[in-house]
C-alpha positions as CSV (number, residue, x, y, z in Angstrom):
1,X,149.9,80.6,120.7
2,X,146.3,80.1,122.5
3,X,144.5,76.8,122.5
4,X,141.3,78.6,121.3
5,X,140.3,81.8,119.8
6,X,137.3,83.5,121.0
7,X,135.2,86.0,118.6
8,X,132.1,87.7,118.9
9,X,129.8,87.6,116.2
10,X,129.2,91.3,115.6
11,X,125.3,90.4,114.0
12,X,123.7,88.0,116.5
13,X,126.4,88.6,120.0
14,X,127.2,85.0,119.6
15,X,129.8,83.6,121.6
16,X,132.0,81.6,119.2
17,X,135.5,79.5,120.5
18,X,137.2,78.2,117.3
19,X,140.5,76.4,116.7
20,X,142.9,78.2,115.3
21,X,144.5,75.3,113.8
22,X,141.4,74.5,111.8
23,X,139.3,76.9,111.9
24,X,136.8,74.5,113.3
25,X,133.7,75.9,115.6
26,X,134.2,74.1,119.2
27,X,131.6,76.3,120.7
28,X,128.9,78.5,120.4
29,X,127.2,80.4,123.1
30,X,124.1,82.3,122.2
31,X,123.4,85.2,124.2
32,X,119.8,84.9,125.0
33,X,118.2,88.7,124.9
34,X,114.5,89.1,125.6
35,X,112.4,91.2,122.6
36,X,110.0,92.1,125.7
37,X,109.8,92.5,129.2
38,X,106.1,92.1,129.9
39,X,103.3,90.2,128.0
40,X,101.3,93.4,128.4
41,X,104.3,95.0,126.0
42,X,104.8,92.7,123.6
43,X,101.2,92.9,123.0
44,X,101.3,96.4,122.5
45,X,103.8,95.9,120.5
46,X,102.2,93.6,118.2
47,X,98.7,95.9,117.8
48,X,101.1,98.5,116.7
49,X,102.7,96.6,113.9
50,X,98.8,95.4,113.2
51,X,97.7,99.0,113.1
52,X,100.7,100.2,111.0
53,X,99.9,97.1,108.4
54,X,96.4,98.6,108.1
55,X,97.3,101.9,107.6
56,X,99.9,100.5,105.1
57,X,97.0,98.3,102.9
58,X,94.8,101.3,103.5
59,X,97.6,103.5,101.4
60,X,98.1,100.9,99.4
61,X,94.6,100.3,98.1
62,X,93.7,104.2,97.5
63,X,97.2,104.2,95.6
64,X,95.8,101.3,93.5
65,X,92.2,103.1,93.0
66,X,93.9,106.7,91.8
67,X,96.7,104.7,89.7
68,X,93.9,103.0,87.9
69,X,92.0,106.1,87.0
70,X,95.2,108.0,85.7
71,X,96.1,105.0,83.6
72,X,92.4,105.1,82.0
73,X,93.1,108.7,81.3
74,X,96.4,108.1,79.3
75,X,95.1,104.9,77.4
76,X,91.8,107.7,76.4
77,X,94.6,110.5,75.4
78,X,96.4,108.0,73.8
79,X,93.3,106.7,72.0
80,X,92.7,109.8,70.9
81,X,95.7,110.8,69.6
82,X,96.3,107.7,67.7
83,X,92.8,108.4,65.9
84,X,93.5,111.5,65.1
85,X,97.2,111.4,63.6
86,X,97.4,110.4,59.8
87,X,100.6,108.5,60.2
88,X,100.4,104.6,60.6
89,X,101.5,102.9,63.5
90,X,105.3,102.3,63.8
91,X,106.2,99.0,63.3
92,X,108.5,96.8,65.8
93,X,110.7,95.6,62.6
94,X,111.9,98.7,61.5
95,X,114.0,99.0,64.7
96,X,116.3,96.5,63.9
């Protein structure tokens, strides 16, 4: 039987040697990968995600204005409904 298993971890490519009699980590080897190759692409990469985050907040916050207009509108029908029907409100004990 071998002295030492040796697995690669299929989420980070880490490098691990483990005893197959315990199951004990002897050694772990990350691989080292680099996100960028230049400084002049990582910062493009990083006014991209700060351009999509705007655009996201910008969605966002129009979302928020129309939602808060449609919700005024159903409370008003609502209201209006409620005023005009002859039949009280139902009440939450009766469910039971």
């Amino acid at each position: 039987m071998a002295k030492t298993l040796k697995v690669v971890c299929p989420c980070c490519d880490t490098l691990l040697t483990v005893d197959p009699a315990t199951g004990a980590i002897l050694l772990e080897e990350r691989r080292q990968r680099r996100e960028h190759q230049s400084l002049d692409e990582a910062l493009g990469h990083v006014k991209a995600q700060r351009k999509e985050a705007e655009d996201k907040l910008a969605r966002a916050m129009e979302e928020s204005r129309h939602r808060e207009e449609i919700l005024e509108k159903k409370f008003q029908e609502a209201r209006k409904k409620a005023a005009e029907s002859k039949e009280p409100p139902p009440r939450p004990f009766d469910a039971d």
